[in-house]
ZAVORO-705662 format. One record per residue (C-alpha): residue number from 1; residue in one letter; x, y, z. Coordinates in nm, 2 decimals, decimal comma, padded with zeros to 4 digits. Layout:
REM ZAVORO-705662
  pos  code      px      py      pz
  NUM     a       X       Y       Z
...
REM end
This chain:
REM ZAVORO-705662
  pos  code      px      py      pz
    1     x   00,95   10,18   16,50
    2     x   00,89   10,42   16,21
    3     x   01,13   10,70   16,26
    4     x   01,00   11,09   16,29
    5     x   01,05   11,30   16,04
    6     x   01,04   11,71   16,10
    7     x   00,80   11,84   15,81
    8     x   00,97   12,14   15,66
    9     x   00,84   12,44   15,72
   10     x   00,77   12,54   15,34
   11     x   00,57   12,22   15,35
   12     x   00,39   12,36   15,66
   13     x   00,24   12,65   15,45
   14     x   00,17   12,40   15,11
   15     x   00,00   12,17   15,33
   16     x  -00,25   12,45   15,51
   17     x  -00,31   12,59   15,18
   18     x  -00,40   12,24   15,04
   19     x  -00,64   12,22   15,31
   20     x  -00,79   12,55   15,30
   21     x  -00,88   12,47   14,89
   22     x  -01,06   12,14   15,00
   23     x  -01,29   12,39   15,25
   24     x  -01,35   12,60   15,01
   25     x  -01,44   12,32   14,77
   26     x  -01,68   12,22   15,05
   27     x  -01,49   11,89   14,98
   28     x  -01,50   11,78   15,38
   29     x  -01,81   11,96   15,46
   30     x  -02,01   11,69   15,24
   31     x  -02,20   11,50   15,56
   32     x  -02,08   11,15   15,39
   33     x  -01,73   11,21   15,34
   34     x  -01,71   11,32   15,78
   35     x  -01,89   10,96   15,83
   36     x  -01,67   10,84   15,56
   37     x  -01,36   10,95   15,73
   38     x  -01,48   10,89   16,11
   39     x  -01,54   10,48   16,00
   40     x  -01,17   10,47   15,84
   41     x  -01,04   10,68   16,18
   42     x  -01,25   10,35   16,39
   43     x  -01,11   10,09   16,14
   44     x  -00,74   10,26   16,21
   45     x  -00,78   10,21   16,56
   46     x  -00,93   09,81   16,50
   47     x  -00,68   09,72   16,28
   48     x  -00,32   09,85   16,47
   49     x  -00,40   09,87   16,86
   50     x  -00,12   09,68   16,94
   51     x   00,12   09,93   16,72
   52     x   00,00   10,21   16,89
   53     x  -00,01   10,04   17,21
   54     x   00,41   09,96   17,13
   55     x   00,48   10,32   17,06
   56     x   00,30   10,46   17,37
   57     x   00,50   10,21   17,55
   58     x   00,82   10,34   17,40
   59     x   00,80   10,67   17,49
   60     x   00,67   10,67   17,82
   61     x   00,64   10,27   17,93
   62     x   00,26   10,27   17,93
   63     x   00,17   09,89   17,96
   64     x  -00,10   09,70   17,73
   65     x  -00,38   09,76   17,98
   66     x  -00,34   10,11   18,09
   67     x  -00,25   10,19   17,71
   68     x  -00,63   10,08   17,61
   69     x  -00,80   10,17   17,93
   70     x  -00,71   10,51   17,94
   71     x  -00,65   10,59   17,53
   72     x  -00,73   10,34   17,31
   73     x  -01,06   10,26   17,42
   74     x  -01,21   10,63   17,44
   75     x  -01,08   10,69   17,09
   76     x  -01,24   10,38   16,96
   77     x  -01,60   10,47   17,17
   78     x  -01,56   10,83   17,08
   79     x  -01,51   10,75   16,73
   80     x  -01,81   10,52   16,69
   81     x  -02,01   10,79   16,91
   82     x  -01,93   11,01   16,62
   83     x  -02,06   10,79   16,33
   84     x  -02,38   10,80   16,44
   85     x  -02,46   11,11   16,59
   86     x  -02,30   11,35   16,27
   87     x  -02,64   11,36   16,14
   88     x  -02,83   11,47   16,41
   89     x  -02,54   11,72   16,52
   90     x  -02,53   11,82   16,19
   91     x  -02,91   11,87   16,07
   92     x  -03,05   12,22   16,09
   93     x  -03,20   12,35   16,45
   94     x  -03,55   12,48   16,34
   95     x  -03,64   12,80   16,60
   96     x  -03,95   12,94   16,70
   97     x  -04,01   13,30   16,62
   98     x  -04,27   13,59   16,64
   99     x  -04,53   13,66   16,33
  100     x  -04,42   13,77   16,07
  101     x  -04,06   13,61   16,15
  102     x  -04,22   13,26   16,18
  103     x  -04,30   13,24   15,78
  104     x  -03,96   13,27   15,68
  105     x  -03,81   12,94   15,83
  106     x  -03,61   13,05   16,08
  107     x  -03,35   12,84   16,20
  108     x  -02,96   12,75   16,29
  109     x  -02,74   12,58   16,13
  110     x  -02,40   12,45   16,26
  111     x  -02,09   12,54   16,01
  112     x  -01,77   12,48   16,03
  113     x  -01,52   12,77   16,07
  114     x  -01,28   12,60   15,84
  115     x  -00,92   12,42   15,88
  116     x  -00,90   12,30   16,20
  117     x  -00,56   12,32   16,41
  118     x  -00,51   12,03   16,71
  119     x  -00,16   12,09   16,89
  120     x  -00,13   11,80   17,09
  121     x   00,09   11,69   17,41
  122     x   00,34   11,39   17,50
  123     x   00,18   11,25   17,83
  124     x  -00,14   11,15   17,63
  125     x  -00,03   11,16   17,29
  126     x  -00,33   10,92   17,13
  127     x  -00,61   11,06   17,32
  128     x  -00,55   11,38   17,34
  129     x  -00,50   11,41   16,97
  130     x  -00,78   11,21   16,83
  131     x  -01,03   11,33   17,02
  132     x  -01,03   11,69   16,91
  133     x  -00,99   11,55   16,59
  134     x  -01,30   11,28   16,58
  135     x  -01,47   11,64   16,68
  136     x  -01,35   11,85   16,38
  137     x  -01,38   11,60   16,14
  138     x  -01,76   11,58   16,23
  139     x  -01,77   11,96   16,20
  140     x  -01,68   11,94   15,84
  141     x  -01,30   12,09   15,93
  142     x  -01,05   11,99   15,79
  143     x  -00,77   11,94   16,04
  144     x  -00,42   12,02   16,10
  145     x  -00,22   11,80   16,36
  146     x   00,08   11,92   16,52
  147     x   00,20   11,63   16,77
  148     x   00,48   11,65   17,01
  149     x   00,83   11,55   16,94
  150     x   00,91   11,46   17,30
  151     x   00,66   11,15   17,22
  152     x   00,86   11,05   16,90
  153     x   00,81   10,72   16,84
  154     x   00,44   10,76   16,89
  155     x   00,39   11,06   16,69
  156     x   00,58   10,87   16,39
  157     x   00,35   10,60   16,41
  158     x   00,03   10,83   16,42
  159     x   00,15   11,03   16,14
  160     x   00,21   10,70   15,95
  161     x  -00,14   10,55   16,05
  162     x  -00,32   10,87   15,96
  163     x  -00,16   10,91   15,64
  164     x  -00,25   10,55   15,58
  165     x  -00,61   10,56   15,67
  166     x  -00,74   10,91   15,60
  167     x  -00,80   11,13   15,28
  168     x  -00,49   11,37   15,25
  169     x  -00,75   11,62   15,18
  170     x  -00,91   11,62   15,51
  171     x  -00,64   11,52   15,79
  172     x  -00,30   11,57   15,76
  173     x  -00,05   11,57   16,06
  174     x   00,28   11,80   16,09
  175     x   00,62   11,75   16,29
  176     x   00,89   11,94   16,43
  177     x   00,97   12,14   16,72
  178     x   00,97   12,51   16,79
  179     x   01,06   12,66   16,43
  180     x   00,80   12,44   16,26
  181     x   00,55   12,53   16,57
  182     x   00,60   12,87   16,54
  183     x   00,53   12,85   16,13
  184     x   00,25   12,66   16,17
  185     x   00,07   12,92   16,42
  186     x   00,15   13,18   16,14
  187     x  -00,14   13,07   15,92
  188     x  -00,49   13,13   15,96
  189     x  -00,70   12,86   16,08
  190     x  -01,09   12,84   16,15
  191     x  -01,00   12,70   16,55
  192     x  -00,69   12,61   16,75
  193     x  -00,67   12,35   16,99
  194     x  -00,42   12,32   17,22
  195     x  -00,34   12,12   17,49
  196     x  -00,02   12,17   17,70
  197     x   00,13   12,39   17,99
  198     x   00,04   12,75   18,02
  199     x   00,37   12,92   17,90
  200     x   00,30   12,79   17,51
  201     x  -00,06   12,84   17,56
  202     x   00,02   13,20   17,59
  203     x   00,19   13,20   17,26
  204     x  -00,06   13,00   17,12
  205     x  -00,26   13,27   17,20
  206     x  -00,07   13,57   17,15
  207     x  -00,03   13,40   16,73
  208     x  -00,40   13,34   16,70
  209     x  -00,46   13,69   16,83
  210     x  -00,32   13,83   16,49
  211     x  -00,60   13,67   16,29
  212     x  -00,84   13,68   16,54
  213     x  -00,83   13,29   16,55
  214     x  -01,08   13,14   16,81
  215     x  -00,87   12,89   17,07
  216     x  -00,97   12,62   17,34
  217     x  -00,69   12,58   17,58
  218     x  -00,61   12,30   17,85
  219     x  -00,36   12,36   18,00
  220     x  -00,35   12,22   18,38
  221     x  -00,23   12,29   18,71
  222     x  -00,26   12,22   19,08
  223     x  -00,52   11,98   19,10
  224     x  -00,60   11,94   19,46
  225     x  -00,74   11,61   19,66
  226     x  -00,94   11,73   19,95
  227     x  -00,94   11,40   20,21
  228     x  -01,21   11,46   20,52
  229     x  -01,15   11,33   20,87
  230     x  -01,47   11,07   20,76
  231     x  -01,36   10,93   20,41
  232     x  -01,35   10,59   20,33
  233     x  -00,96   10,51   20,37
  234     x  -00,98   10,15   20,25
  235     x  -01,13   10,29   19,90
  236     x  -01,02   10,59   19,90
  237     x  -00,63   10,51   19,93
  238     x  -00,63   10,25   19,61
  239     x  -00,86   10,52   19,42
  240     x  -00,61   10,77   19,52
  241     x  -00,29   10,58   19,47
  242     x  -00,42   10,46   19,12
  243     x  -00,52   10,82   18,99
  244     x  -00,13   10,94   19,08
  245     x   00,04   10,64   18,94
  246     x  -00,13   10,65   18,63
  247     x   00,09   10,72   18,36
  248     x   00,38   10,76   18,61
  249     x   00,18   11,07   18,76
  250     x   00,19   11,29   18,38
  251     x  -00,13   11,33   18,35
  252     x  -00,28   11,70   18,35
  253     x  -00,63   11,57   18,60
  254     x  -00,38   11,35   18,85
  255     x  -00,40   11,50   19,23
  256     x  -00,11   11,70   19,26
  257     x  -00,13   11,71   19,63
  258     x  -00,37   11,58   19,97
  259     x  -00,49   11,83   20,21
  260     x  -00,57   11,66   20,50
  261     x  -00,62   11,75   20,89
  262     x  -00,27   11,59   21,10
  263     x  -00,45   11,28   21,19
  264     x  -00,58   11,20   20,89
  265     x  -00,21   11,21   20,75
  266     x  -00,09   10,95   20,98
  267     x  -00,35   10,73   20,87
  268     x  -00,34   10,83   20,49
  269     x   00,02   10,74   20,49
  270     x  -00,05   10,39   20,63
  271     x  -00,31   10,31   20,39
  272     x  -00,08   10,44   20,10
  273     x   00,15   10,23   20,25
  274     x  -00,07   09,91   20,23
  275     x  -00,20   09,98   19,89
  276     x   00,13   10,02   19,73
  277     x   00,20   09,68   19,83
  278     x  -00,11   09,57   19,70
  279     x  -00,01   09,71   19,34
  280     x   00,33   09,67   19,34
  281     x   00,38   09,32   19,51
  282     x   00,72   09,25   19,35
  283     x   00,84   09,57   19,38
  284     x   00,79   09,89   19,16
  285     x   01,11   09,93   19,06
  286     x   01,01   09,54   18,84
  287     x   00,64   09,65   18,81
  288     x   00,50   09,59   18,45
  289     x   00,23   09,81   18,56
  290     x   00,40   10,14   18,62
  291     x   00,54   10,37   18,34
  292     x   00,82   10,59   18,30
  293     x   00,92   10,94   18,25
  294     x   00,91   11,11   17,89
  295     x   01,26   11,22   17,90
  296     x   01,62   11,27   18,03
  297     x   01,55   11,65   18,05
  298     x   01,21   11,59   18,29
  299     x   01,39   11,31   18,47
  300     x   01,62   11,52   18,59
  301     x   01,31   11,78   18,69
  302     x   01,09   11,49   18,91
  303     x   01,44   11,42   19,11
  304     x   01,51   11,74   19,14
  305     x   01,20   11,78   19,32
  306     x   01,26   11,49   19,56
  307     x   01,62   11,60   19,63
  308     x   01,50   11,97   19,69
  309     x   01,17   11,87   19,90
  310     x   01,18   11,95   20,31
  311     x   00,92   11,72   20,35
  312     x   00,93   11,39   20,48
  313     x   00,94   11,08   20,20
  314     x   00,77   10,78   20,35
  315     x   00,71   10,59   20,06
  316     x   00,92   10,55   19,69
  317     x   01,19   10,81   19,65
  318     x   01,44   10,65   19,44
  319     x   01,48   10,61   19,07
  320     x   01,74   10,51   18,81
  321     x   01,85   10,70   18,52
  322     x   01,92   10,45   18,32
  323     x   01,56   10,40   18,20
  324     x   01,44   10,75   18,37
  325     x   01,21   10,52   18,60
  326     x   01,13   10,73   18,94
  327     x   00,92   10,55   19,19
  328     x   00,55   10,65   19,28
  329     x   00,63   10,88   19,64
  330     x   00,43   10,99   19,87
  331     x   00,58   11,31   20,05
  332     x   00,46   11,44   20,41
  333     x   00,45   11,72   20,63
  334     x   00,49   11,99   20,32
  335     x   00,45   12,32   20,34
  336     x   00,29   12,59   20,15
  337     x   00,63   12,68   19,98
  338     x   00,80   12,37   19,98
  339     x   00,93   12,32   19,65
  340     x   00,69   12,07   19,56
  341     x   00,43   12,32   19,56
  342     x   00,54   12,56   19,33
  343     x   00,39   12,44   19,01
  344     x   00,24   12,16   18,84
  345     x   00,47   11,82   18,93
  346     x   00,38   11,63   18,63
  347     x   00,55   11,33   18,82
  348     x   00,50   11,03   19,04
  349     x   00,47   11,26   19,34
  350     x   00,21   11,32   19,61
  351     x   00,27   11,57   19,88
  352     x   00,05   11,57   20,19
  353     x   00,01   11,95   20,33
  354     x  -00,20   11,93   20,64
  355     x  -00,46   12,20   20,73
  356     x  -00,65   12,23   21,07
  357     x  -00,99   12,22   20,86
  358     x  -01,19   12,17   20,57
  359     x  -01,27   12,52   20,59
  360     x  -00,87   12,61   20,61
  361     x  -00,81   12,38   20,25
  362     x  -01,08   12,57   20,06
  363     x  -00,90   12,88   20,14
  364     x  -00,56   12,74   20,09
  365     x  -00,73   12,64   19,72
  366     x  -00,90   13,01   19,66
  367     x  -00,50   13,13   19,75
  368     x  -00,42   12,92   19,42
  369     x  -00,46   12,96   19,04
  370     x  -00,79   12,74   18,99
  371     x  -00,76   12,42   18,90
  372     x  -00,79   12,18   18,62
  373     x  -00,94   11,94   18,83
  374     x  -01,05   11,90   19,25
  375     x  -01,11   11,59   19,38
  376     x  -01,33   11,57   19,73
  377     x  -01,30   11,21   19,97
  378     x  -01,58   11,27   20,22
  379     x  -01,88   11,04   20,33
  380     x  -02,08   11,39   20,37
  381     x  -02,30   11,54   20,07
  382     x  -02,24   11,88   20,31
  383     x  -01,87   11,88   20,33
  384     x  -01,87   11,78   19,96
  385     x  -02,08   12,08   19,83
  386     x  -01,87   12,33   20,10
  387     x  -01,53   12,28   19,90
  388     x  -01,72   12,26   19,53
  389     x  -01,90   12,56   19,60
  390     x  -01,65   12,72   19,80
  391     x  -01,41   12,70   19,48
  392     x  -01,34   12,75   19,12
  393     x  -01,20   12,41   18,90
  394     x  -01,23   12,26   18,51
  395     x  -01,43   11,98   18,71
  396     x  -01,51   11,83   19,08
  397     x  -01,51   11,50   19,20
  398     x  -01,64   11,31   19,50
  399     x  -01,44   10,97   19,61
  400     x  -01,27   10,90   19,29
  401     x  -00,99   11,07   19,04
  402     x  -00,97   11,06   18,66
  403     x  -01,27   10,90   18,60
  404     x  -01,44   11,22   18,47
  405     x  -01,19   11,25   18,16
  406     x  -01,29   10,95   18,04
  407     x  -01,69   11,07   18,05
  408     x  -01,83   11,17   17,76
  409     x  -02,08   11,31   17,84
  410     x  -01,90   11,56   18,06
  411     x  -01,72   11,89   17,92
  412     x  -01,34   11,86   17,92
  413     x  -01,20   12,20   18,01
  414     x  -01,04   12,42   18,25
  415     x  -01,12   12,76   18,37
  416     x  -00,89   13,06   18,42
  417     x  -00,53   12,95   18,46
  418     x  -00,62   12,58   18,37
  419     x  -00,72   12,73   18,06
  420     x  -01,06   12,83   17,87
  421     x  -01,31   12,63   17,70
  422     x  -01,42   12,27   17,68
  423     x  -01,50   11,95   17,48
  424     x  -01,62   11,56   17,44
  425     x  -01,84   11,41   17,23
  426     x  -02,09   11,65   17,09
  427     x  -01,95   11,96   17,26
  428     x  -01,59   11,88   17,04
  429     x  -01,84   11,93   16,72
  430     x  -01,91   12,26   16,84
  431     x  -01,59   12,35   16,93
  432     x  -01,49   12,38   16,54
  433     x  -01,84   12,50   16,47
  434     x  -02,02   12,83   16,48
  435     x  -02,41   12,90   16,51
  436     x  -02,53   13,04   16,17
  437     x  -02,86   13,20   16,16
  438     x  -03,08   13,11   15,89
  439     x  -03,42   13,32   15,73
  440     x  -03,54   13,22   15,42
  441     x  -03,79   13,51   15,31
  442     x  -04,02   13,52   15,02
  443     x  -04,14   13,80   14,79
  444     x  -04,47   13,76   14,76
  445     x  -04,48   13,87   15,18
  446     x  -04,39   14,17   15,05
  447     x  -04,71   14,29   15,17
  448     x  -04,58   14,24   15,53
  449     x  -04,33   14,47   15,56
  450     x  -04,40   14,79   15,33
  451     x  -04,48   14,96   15,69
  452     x  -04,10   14,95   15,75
  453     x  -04,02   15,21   15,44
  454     x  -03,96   15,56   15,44
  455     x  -04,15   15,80   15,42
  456     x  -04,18   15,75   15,82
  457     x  -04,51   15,91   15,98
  458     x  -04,68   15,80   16,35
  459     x  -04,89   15,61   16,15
  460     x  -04,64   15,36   16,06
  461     x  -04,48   15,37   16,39
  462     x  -04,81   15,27   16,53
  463     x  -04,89   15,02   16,34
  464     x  -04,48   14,91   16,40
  465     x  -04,50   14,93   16,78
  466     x  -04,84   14,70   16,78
  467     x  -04,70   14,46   16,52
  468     x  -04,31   14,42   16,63
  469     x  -04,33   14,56   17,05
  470     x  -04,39   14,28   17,31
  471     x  -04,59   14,43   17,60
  472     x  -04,42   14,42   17,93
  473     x  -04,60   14,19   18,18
  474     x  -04,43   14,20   18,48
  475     x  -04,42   14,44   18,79
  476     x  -04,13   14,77   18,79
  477     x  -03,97   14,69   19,08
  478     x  -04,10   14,81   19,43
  479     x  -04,47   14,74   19,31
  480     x  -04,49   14,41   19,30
  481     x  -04,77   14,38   19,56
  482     x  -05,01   14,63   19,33
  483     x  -04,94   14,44   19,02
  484     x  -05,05   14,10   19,20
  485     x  -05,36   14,27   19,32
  486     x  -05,44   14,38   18,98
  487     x  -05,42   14,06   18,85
  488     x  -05,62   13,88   19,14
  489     x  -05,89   14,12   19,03
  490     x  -05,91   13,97   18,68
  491     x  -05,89   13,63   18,81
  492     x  -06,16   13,63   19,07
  493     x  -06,40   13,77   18,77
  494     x  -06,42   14,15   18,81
  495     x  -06,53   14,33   18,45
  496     x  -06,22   14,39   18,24
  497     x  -06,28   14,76   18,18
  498     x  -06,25   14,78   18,56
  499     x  -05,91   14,59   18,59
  500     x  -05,80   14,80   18,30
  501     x  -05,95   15,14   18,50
  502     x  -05,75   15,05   18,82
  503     x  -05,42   14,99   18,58
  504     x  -05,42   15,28   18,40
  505     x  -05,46   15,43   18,76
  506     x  -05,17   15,33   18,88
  507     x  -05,00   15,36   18,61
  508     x  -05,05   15,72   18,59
  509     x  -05,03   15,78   18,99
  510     x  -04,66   15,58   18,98
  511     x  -04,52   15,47   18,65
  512     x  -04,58   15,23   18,43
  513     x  -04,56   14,89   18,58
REM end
C-alpha cells in the first residue's frame, strides 16, 4: 500500500492558485478536455478495481463484492453517464421571450463558478469522492479533493491513481487533517462540497460564509425504518438486515432504528434472527462478507453504545478489539432516551423502539431533526403516503433501504439538519454550475427601442405600456363568477362591443377584474 502523505499547507495555497490560473485560462472549461478527462477518470477505474478494491478493504474490511456493488460500479456507470451527456448538459438552453426580446437570442448558458472544492468522508471514501467530482469535471471546474485521513490507505491510493490518470491542471487531491482542512477552507473556491457529520459541516460553512462561497452539504442523521403491522417479514427482514450490515452499518442512508407496534417486534426479532443465519452461516465473527470499523477511536464509540444501552440485545453484541470487528446487533425494547438514540450510531446497531401506532412513529419522527433518509415496510399505498407525507426526509422509501443512493436518476441530498442541497448525474453538473443569461442585441434594432429615452412624455409611456405591459386575464378575487359570465358571453357569439360594454361596466361598478 502507498503510504499517505499530508500535503503541506503552503502547497495547499500553490496548488488552488495553480488551479484558479487554468480557469481563468478557460483551460478545463474547453468541452473536449471535460470528456477528455471523464474517459481517463473511466479508464482509472478499468484498469485498478482490484487496487481500490484492496485499499477499501484495508481501511474498513469491505469485501470484493460489496466494494464494487456499492462503489466501484456507480463510479464506473456514473462516469460513462458523464461522457456522453457533457454535450447536451453543456450546450446553450435557447428561451422563449416576448417581441422585441425574441430577436436578440435569448437564452441560458450553464458556466462553471470556478475551482471546485469536494471534502470527502471515510465510510464511502471512492464514491462519495468521485461522484462530485465526475460532476465538476463536466461543469468545466476544476476540482480540489480533500479526502479523509481516517481512510488512509485508500486516500493514498486515490491520490496516487488520480495523479496518475488526470491532467494536474484540472484535478488535484490534498491530504492532512485539521490544520491542512482549515487552510484549505481559507481560499476562495467557485463551490464546496462536503460530505460528513454536521459539527464540520458547520465550519464548512461558517469558512465559505467569508467569501460568500456556495456549499452543498450531506451530512446525515437518524434515518428511521417505519415497519407496519402488514409488511412482508420474509422480505422485508433480509432487505432490512442487509441495508444495516452494509459497510458494518457506516453508511450515512442505513436505518438507524425500527419503529414498530409490540407485536410486530416479537416477530421482527424472529425474522432478524433467521436471516442472520442465512447470511452469516458460519458465523459473523468468520464472515468474509461483513466489514469492520474505521478506527480504534470509533471502536471504542459502537461498544460503548452496547455497554451503555438499557435495551434488550437479542442478537450480536460482541466484538474484538483486536481487528475493531463488532457484530451486526439488533437491540429491543429501547426507549426514546436510551443511549442509542441520541445521535447518529454509524455502527452495526439496530434498536427496535415500539410505538402503539403508525400515527404515534410519525410523531415520534416530526419530534426529530429530519432525516437523511425514511424507509416505510407496509403492503398499504395509504399507510405508505401517511408517514411520507406526514414527514420531512433527504428521500423516502417503500420495502427496501439504500437502494435509492445508488439511483441516478434521483437527487442525493438531505434537508434541514441532514444538510442542504442535492446531486447525481446531471443534477452534480449543476451543482458547480450557475444559470447565465444570455441576449445578443443588434444595432441596426435601434429603431425598437428609442421610445425608452429621455425626454419622457405620456406619449412614450403609452406607446411603452402597449408594447412592454401583459394584460391581466384573470378574475380579482371574489369575482370570479362575473368574469366567467363575461367570457360565456363572447363564446356563445354575442357582438364584441357588447362583451367589451358589460366589462368596462363592471369594471367601473367594482374594480378592475
Amino acid at each position: 500500500m502507498t503510504k499517505l502523505e499530508y500535503t503541506s499547507i503552503p502547497d495547499i495555497v500553490k496548488i488552488h492558485d495553480e488551479l484558479e490560473k487554468s480557469f481563468r485560462e478557460g483551460y478545463t472549461v474547453d468541452i473536449k478536455k471535460r470528456v477528455e478527462t471523464l474517459k481517463n477518470l473511466a479508464y482509472m477505474f478499468e484498469e485498478n478495481s482490484d487496487m481500490i478494491q484492496e485499499a477499501l478493504e484495508a481501511d474498513l474490511g469491505k469485501r470484493r463484492q460489496e466494494a464494487y456493488m456499492t462503489e466501484i460500479f456507480n463510479c464506473i456507470n456514473s462516469c460513462i453517464g458523464a461522457v456522453h451527456n457533457v454535450h447536451k448538459w453543456a450546450a446553450p438552453q435557447s428561451v422563449s421571450a416576448k417581441f422585441p426580446t425574441n430577436m436578440l437570442g435569448p437564452q441560458v448558458r450553464r458556466e462553471s463558478k470556478g475551482v471546485a472544492c469536494v471534502i470527502s468522508p471515510w465510510n464511502y471514501p471512492l464514491l462519495l469522492t468521485i461522484e462530485p467530482v465526475i460532476g465538476a469535471i463536466a461543469s468545466g471546474s476544476p476540482v480540489m479533493i480533500k479526502t479523509s485521513e481516517l481512510s488512509e490507505n485508500f486516500s493514498a491510493t486515490l491520490t496516487y491513481l488520480l495523479h496518475k490518470y488526470l491532467d494536474p491542471k484540472v484535478v488535484r487531491v490534498v491530504n492532512g487533517a485539521v490544520p491542512e482542512t482549515t487552510a484549505l477552507l481559507k481560499q476562495r473556491f467557485g463551490h464546496i462540497l462536503y460530505t460528513g457529520n454536521g459539527t464540520v459541516g458547520r465550519i464548512v460553512q461558517h469558512a465559505a460564509a467569508e467569501h460568500l462561497t456556495p456549499t452543498t452539504l450531506e451530512l446525515g442523521g437518524k434515518s428511521p425504518a417505519v415497519v407496519a403491522d402488514d409488511a412482508n417479514l420474509d422480505v422485508i427482514t433480509q432487505r432490512l438486515l442487509w441495508a444495516k450490515a452494509t459497510n458494518a452499518g457506516q453508511t450515512c442512508v442505513a436505518p438507524d432504528y425500527v419503529l414498530c407496534t409490540p407485536d410486530m417486534q416479537e416477530r421482527l426479532v424472529e425474522g432478524f434472527k433467521r436471516v442472520y443465519k442465512q447470511f452469516y452461516p458460519e458465523g459473523i465473527r468468520n464472515s468474509k462478507s461483513f466489514g469492520r470499523i474505521i478506527n480504534d477511536r470509533h471502536f471504542g464509540r459502537v461498544t460503548g453504545l452496547l455497554k451503555d444501552t438499557k435495551g434488550d440485545i437479542v442478537i450480536g453484541g460482541d466484538s474484538d478489539a483486536s481487528d475493531r470487528f463488532v457484530a451486526l446487533s439488533i437491540v429491543k425494547n429501547v426507549k426514546a432516551d436510551d443511549a442509542l438514540m441520541k445521535d447518529e450510531l454509524f455502527a452495526p446497531i439496530l434498536p427496535i423502539v415500539t410505538v402503539p401506532s403508525m400515527d404515534a412513529a410519525v410523531n415520534f419522527i416530526r419530534s426529530r431533526d429530519h432525516p437523511l433518509a425514511l424507509y416505510v415496510y407496509t403492503q398499504s399505498d395509504q399507510v405508505r403516503e401517511k408517514i411520507f407525507q406526514g414527514t420531512l426526509s433527504g428521500s423516502a422509501v417503500q420495502n427496501d433501504a439504500l437502494i435509492q443512493v445508488g439511483t441516478e436518476e434521483l437527487p442525493f441530498g438531505g434537508v434541514g439538519g441532514a444538510g442542504h442541497g442535492s446531486y447525481h448525474g446531471k443534477r452534480t453538473f449543476d451543482v458547480f454550475t450557475y444559470e447565465r443569461a444570455i441576449l445578443r442585441s443588434k444595432t441596426w434594432l435601434e429603431f425598437l427601442y428609442t421610445k425608452r429615452y429621455p425626454p419622457y412624455s405620456e406619449k412614450k409611456l403609452k406607446y411603452l405600456t402597449k408594447a412592454l405591459r401583459k394584460p391581466i386575464d384573470f378574475a380579482k378575487p371574489g369575482h370570479e363568477s362575473m368574469f366567467a359570465g363575461i367570457g360565456k358571453l363572447a363564446r356563445t357569439g354575442v357582438k364584441a362591443t357588447a362583451v367589451v360594454g358589460v366589462a368596462a361596466y363592471i369594471a367601473k361598478r367594482y374594480g378592475k377584474l
